[in-house]
mmJSON file of the N, C-alpha and C atoms, coordinates in Angstrom:
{"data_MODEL":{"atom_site":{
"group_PDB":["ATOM","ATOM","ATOM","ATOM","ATOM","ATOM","ATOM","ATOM","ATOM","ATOM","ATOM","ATOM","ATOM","ATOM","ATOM","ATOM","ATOM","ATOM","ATOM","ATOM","ATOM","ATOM","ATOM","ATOM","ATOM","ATOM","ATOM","ATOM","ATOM","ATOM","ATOM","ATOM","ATOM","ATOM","ATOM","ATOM","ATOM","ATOM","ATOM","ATOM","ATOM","ATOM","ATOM","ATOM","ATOM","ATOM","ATOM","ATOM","ATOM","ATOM","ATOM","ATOM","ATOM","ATOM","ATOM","ATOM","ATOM","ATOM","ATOM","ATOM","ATOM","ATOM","ATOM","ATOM","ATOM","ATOM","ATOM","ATOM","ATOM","ATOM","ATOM","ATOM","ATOM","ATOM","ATOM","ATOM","ATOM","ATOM","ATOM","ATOM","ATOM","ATOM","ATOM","ATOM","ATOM","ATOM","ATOM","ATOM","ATOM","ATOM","ATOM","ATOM","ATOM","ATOM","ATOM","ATOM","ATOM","ATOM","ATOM","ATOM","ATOM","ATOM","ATOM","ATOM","ATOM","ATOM","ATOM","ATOM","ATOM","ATOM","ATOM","ATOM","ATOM","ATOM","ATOM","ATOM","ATOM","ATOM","ATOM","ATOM","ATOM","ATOM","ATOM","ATOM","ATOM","ATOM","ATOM","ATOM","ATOM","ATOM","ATOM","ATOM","ATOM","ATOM","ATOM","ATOM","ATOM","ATOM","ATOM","ATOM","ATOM","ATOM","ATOM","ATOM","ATOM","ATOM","ATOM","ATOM","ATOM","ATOM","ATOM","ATOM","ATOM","ATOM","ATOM","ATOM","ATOM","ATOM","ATOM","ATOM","ATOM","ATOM","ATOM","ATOM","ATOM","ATOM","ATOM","ATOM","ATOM","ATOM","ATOM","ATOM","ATOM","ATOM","ATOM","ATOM","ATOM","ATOM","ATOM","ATOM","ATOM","ATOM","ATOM","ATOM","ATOM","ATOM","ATOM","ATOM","ATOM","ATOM","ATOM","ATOM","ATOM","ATOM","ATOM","ATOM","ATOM","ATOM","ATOM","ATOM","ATOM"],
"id":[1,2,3,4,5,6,7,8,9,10,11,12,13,14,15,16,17,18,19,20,21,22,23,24,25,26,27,28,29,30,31,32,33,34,35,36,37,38,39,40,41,42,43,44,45,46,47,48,49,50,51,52,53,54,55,56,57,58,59,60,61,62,63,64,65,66,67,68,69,70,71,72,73,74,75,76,77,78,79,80,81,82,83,84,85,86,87,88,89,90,91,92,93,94,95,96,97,98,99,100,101,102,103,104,105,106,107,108,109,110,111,112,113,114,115,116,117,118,119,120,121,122,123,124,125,126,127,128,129,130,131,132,133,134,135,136,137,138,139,140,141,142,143,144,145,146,147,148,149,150,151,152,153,154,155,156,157,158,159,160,161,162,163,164,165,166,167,168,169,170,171,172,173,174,175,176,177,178,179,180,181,182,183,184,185,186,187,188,189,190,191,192,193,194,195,196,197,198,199,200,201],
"type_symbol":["N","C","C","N","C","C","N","C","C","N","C","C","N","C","C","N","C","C","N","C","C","N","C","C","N","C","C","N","C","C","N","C","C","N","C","C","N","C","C","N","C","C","N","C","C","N","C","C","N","C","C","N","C","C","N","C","C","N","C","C","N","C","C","N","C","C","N","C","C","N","C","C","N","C","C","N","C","C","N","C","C","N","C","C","N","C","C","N","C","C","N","C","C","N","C","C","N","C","C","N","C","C","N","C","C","N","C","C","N","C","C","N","C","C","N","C","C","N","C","C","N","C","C","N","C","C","N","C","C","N","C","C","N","C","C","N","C","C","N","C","C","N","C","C","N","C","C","N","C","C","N","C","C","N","C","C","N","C","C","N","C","C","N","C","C","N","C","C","N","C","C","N","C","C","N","C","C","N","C","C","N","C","C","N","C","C","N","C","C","N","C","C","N","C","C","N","C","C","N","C","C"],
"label_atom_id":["N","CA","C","N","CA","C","N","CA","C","N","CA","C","N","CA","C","N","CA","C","N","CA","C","N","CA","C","N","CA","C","N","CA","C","N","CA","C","N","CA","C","N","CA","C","N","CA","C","N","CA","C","N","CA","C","N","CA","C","N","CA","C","N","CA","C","N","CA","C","N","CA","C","N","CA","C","N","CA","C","N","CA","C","N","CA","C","N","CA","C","N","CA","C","N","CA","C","N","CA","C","N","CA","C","N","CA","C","N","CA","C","N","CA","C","N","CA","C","N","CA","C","N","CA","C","N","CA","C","N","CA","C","N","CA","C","N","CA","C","N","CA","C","N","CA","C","N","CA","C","N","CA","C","N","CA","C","N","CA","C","N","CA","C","N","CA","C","N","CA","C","N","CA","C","N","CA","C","N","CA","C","N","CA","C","N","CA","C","N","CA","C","N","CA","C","N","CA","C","N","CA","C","N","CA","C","N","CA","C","N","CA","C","N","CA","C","N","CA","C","N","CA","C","N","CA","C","N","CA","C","N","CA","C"],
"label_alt_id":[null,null,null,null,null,null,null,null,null,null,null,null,null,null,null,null,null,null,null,null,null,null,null,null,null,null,null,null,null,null,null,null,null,null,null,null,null,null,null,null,null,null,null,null,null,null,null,null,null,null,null,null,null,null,null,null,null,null,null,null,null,null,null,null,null,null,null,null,null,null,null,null,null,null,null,null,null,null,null,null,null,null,null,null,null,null,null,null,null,null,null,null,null,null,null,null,null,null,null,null,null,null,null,null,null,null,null,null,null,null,null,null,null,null,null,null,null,null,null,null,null,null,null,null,null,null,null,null,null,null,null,null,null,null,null,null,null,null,null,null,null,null,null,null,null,null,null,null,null,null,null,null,null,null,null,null,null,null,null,null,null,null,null,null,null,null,null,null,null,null,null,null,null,null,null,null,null,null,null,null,null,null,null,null,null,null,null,null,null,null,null,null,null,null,null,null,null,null,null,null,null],
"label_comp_id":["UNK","UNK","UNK","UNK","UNK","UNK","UNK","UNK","UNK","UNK","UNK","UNK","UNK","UNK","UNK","UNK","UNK","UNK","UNK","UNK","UNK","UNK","UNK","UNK","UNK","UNK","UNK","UNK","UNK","UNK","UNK","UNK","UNK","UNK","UNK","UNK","UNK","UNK","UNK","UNK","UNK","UNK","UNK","UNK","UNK","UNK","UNK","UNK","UNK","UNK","UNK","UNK","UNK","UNK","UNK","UNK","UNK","UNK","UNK","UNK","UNK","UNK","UNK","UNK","UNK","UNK","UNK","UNK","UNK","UNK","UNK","UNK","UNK","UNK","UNK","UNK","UNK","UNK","UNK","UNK","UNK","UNK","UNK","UNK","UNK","UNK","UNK","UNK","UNK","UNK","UNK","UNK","UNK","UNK","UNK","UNK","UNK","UNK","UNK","UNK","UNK","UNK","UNK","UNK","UNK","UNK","UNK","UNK","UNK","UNK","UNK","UNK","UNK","UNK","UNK","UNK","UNK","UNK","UNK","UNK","UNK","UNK","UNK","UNK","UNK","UNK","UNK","UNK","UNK","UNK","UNK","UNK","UNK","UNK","UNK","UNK","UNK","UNK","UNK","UNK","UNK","UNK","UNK","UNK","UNK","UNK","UNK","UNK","UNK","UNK","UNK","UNK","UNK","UNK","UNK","UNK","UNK","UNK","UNK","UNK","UNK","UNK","UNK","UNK","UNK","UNK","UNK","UNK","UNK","UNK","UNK","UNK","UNK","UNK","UNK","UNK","UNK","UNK","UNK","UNK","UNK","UNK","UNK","UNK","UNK","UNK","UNK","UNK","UNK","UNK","UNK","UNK","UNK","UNK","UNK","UNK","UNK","UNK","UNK","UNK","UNK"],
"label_asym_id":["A","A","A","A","A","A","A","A","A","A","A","A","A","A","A","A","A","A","A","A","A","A","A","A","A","A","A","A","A","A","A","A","A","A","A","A","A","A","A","A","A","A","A","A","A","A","A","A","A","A","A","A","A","A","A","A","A","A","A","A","A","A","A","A","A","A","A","A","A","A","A","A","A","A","A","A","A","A","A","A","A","A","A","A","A","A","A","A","A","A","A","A","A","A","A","A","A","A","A","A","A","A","A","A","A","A","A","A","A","A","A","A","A","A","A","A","A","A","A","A","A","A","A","A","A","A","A","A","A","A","A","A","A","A","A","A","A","A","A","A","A","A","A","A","A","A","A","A","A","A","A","A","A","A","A","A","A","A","A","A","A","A","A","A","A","A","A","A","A","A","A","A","A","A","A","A","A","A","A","A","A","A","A","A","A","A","A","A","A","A","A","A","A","A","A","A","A","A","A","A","A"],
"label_entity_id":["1","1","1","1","1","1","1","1","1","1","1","1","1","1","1","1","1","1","1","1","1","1","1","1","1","1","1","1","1","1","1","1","1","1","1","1","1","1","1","1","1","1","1","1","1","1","1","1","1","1","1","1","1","1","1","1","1","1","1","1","1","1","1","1","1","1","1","1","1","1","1","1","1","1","1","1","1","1","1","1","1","1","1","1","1","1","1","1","1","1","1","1","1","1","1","1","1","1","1","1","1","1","1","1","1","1","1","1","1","1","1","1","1","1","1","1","1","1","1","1","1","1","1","1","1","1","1","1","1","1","1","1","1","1","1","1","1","1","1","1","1","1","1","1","1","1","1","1","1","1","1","1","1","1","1","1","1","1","1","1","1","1","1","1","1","1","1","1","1","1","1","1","1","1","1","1","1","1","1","1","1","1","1","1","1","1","1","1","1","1","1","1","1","1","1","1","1","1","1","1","1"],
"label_seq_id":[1,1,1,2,2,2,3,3,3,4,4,4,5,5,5,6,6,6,7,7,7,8,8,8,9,9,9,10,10,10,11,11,11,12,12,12,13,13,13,14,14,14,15,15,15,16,16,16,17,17,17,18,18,18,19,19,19,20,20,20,21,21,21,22,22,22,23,23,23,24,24,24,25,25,25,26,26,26,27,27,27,28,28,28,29,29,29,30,30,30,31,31,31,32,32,32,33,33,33,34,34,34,35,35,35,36,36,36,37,37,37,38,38,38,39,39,39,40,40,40,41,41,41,42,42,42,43,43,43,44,44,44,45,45,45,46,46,46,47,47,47,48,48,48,49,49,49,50,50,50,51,51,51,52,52,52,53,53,53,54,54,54,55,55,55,56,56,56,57,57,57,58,58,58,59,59,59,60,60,60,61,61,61,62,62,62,63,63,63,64,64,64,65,65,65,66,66,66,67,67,67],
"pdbx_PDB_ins_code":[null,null,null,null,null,null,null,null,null,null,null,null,null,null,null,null,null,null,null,null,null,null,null,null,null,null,null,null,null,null,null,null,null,null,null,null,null,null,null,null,null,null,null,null,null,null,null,null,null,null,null,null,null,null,null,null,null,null,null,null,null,null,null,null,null,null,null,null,null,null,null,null,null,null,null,null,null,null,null,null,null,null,null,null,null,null,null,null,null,null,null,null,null,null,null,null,null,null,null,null,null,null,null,null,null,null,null,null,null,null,null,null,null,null,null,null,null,null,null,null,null,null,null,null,null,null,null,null,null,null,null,null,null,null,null,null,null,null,null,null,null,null,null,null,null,null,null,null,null,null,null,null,null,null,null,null,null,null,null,null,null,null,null,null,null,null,null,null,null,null,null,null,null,null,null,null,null,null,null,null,null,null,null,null,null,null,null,null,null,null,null,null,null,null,null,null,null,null,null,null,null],
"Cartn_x":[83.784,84.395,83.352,83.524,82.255,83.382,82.568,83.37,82.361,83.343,82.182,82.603,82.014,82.709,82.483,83.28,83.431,83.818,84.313,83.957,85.123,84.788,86.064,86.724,87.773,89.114,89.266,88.099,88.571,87.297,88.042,86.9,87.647,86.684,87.054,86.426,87.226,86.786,87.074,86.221,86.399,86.4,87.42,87.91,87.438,86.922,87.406,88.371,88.538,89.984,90.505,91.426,92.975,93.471,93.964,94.471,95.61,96.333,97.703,98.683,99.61,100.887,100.477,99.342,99.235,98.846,99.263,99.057,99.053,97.104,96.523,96.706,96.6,96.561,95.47,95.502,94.774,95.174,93.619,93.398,92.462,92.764,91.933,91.391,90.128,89.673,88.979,88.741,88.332,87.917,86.542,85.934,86.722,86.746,87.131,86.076,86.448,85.51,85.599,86.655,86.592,86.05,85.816,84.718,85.529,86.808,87.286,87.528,87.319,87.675,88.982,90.087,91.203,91.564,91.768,91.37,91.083,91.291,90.863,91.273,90.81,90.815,91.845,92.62,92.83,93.727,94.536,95.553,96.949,97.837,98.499,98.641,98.771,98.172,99.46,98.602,99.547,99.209,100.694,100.611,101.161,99.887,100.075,100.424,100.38,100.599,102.053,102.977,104.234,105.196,104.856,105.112,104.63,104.899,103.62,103.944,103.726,103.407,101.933,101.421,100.471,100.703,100.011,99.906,98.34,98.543,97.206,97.874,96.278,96.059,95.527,96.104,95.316,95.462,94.363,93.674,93.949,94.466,94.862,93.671,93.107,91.94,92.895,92.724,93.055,92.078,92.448,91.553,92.129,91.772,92.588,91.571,91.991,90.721,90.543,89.626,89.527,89.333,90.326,89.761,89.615],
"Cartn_y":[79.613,78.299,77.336,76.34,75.171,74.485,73.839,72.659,71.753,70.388,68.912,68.246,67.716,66.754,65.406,64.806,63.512,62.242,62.323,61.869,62.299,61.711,62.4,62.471,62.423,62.711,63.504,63.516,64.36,65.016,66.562,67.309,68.101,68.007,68.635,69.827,70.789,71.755,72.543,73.017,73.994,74.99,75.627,76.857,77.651,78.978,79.648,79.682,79.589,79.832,80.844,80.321,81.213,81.574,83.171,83.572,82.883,82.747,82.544,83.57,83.339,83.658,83.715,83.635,84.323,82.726,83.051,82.125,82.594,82.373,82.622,81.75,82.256,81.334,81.061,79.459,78.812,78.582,78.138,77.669,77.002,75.87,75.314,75.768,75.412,76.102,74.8,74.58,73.795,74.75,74.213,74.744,74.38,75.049,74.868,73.264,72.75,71.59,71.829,72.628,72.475,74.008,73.523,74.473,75.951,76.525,77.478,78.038,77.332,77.669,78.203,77.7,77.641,76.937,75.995,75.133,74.923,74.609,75.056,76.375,76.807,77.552,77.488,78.69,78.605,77.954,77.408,77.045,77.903,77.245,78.906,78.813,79.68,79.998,78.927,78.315,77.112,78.165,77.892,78.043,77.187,76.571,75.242,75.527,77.033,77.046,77.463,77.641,78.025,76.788,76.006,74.674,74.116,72.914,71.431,70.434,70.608,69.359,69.142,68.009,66.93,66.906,68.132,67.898,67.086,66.069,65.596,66.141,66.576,66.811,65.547,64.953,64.152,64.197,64.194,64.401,63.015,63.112,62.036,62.101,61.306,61.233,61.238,61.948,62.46,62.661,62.412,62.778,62.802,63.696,63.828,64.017,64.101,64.155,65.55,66.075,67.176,67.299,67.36,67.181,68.713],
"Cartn_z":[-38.263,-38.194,-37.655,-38.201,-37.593,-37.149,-35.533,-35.478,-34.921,-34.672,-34.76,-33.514,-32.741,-31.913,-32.001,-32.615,-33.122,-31.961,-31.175,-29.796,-28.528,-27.166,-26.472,-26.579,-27.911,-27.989,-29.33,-30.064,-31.29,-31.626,-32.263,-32.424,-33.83,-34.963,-35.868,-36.23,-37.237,-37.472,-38.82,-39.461,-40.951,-40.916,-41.636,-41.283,-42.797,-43.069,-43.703,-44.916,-46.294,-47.262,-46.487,-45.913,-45.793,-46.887,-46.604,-47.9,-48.072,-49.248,-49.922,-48.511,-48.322,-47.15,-45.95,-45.584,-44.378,-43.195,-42.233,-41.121,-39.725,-40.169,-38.711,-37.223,-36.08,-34.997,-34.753,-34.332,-33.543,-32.218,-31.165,-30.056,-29.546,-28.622,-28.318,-26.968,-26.732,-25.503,-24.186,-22.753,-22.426,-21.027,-20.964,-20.002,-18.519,-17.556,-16.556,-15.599,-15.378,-14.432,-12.795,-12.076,-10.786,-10.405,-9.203,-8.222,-8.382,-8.1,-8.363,-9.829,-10.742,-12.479,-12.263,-12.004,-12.207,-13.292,-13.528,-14.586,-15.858,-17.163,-18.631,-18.896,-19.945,-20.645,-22.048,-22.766,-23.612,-23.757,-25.229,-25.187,-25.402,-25.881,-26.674,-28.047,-28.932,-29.909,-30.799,-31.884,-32.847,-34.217,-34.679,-36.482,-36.944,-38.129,-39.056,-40.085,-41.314,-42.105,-42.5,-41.9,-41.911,-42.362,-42.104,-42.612,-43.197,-43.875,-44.396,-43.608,-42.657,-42.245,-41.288,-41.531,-41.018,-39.59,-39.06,-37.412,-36.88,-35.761,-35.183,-33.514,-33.196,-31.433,-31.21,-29.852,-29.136,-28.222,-27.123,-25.669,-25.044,-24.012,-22.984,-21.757,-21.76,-21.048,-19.278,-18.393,-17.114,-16.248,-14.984,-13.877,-12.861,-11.617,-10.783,-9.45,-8.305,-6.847,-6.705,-6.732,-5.657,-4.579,-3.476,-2.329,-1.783],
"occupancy":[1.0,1.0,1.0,1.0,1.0,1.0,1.0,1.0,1.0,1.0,1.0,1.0,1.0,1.0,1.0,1.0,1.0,1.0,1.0,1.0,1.0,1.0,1.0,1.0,1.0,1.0,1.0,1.0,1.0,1.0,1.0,1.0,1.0,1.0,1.0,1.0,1.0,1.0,1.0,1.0,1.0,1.0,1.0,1.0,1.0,1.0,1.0,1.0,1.0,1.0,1.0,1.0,1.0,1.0,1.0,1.0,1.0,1.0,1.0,1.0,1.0,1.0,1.0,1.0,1.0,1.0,1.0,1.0,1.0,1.0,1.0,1.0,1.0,1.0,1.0,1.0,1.0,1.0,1.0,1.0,1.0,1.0,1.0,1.0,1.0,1.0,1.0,1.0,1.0,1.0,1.0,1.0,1.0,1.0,1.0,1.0,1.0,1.0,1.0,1.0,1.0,1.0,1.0,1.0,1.0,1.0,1.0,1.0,1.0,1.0,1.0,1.0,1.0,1.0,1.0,1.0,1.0,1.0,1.0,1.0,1.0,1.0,1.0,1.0,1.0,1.0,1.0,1.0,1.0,1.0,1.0,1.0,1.0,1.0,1.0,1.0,1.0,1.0,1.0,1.0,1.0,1.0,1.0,1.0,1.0,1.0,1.0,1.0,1.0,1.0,1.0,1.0,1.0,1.0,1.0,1.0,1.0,1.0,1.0,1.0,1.0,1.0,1.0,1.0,1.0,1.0,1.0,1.0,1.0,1.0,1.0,1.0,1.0,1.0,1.0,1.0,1.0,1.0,1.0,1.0,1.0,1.0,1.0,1.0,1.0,1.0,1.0,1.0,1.0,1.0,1.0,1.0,1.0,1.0,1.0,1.0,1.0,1.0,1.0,1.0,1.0],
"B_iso_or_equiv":[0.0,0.0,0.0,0.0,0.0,0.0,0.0,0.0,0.0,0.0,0.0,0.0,0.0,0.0,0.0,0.0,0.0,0.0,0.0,0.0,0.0,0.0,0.0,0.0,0.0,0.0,0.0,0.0,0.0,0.0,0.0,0.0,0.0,0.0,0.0,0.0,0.0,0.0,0.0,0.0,0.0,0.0,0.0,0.0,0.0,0.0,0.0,0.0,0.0,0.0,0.0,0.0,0.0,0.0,0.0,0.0,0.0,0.0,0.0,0.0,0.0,0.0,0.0,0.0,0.0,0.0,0.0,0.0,0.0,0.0,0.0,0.0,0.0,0.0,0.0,0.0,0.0,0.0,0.0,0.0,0.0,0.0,0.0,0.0,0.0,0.0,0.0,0.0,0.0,0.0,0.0,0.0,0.0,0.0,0.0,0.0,0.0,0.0,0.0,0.0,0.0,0.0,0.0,0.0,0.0,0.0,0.0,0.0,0.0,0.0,0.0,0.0,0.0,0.0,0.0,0.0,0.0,0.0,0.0,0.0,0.0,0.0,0.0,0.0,0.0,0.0,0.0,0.0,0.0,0.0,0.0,0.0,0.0,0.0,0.0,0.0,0.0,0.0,0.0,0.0,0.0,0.0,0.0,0.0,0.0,0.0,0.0,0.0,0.0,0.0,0.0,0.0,0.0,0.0,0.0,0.0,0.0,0.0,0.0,0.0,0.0,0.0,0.0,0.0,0.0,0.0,0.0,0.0,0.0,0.0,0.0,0.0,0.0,0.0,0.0,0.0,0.0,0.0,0.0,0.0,0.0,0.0,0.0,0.0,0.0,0.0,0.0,0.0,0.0,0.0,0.0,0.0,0.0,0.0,0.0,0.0,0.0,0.0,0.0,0.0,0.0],
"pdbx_formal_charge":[null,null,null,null,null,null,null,null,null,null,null,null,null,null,null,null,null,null,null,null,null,null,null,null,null,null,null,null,null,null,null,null,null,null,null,null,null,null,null,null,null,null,null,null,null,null,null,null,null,null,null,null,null,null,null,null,null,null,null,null,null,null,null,null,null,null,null,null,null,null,null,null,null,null,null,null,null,null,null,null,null,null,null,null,null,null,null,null,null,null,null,null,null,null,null,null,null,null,null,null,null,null,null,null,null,null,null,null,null,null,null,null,null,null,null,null,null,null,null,null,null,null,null,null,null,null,null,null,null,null,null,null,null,null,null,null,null,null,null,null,null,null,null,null,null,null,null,null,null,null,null,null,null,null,null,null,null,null,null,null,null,null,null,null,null,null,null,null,null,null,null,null,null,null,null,null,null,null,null,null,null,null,null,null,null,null,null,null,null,null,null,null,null,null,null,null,null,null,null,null,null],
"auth_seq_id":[1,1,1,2,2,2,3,3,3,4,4,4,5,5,5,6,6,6,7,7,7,8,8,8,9,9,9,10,10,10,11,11,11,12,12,12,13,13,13,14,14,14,15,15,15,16,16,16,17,17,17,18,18,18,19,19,19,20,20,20,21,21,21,22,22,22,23,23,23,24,24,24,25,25,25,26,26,26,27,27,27,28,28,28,29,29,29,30,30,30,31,31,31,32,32,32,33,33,33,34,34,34,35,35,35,36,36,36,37,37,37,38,38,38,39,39,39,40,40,40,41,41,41,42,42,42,43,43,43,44,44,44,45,45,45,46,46,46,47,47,47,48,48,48,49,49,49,50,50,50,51,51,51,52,52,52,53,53,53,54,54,54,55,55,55,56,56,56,57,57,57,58,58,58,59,59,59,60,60,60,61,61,61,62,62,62,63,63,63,64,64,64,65,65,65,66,66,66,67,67,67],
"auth_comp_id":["UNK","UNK","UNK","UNK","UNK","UNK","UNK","UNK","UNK","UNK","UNK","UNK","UNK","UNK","UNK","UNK","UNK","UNK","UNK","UNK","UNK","UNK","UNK","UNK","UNK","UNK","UNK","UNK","UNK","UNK","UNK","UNK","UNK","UNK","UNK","UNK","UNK","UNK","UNK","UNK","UNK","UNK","UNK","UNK","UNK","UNK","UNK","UNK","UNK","UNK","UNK","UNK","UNK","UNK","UNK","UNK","UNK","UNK","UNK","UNK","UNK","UNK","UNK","UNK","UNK","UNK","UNK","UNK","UNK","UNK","UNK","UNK","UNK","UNK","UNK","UNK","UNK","UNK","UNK","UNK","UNK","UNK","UNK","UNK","UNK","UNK","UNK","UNK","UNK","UNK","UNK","UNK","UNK","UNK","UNK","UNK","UNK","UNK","UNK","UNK","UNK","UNK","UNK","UNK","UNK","UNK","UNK","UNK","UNK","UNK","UNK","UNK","UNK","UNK","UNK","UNK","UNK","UNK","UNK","UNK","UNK","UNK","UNK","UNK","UNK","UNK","UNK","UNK","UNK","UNK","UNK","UNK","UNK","UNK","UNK","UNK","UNK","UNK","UNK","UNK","UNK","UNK","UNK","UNK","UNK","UNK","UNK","UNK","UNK","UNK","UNK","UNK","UNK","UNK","UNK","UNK","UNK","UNK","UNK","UNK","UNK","UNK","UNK","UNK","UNK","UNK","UNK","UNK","UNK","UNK","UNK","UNK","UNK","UNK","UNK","UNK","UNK","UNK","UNK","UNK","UNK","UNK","UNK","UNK","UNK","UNK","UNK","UNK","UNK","UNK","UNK","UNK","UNK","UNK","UNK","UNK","UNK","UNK","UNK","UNK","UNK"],
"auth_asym_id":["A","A","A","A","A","A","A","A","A","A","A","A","A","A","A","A","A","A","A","A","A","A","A","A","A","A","A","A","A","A","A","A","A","A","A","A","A","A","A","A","A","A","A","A","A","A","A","A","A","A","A","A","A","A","A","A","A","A","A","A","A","A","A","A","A","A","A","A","A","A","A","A","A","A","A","A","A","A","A","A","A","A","A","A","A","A","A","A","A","A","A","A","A","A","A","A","A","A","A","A","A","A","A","A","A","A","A","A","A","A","A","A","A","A","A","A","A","A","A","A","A","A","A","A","A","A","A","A","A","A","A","A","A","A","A","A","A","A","A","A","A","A","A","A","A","A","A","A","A","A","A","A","A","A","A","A","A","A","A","A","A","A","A","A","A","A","A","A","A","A","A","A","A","A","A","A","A","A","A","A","A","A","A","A","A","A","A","A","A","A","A","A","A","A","A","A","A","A","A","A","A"],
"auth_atom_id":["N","CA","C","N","CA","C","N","CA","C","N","CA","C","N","CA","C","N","CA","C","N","CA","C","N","CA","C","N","CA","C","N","CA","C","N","CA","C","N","CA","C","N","CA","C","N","CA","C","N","CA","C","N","CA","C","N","CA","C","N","CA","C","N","CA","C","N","CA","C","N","CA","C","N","CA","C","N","CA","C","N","CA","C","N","CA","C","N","CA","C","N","CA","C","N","CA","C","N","CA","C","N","CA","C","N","CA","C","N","CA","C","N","CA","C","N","CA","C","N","CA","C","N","CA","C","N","CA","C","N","CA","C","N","CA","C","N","CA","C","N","CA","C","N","CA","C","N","CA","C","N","CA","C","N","CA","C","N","CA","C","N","CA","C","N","CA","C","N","CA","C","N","CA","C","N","CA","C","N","CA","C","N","CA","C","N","CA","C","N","CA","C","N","CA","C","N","CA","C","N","CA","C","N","CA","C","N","CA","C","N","CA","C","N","CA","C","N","CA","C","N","CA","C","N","CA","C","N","CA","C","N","CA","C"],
"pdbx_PDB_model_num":[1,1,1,1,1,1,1,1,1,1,1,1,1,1,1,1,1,1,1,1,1,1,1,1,1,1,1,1,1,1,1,1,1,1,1,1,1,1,1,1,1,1,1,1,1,1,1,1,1,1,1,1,1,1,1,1,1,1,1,1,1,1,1,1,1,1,1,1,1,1,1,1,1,1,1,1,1,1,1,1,1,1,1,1,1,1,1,1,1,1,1,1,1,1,1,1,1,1,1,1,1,1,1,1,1,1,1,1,1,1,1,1,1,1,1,1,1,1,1,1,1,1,1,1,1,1,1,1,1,1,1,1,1,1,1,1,1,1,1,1,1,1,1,1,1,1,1,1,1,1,1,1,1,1,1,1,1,1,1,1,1,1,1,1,1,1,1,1,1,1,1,1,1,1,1,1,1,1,1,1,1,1,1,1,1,1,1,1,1,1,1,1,1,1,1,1,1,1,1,1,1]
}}}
C-alpha cells in the first residue's frame, strides 16, 4: 500500500485490487507524542466495502498540556 501525506489533515492512500466479495480491514495508526506512549496508536479496524458508500476521515486538530 502506498500512502501520501497531503497535509495535516489528510493523508491518502492506494491500495492493492481487492478481490470481487471480499472486504478487508483497515487502520489508521498515530504515533504516540507524550513522554509515557500511552497515547496513539491503532485505530479499530473499518470496513468500506460492505457497503457503497463514500466515507471521508477527518482529523480535528487537538492539543492538550502535559503537565
Amino acid at each position: 500500500m502506498k500512502t501520501t501525506v497531503i497535509d495535516k489533515t489528510e493523508v491518502r492512500a492506494k491500495v492493492a485490487a481487492i478481490p470481487s466479495g471480499q472486504d478487508p480491514a483497515f487502520q489508521l495508526f498515530n504515533p504516540a507524542k507524550s513522554v509515557s506512549g500511552n497515547d496513539g496508536g491503532l485505530s479499530e479496524h473499518k470496513f468500506f466495502f460492505s457497503s457503497r458508500v463514500n466515507i471521508t476521515v477527518r482529523a480535528e486538530n487537538k492539543m492538550r498540556n502535559m503537565d
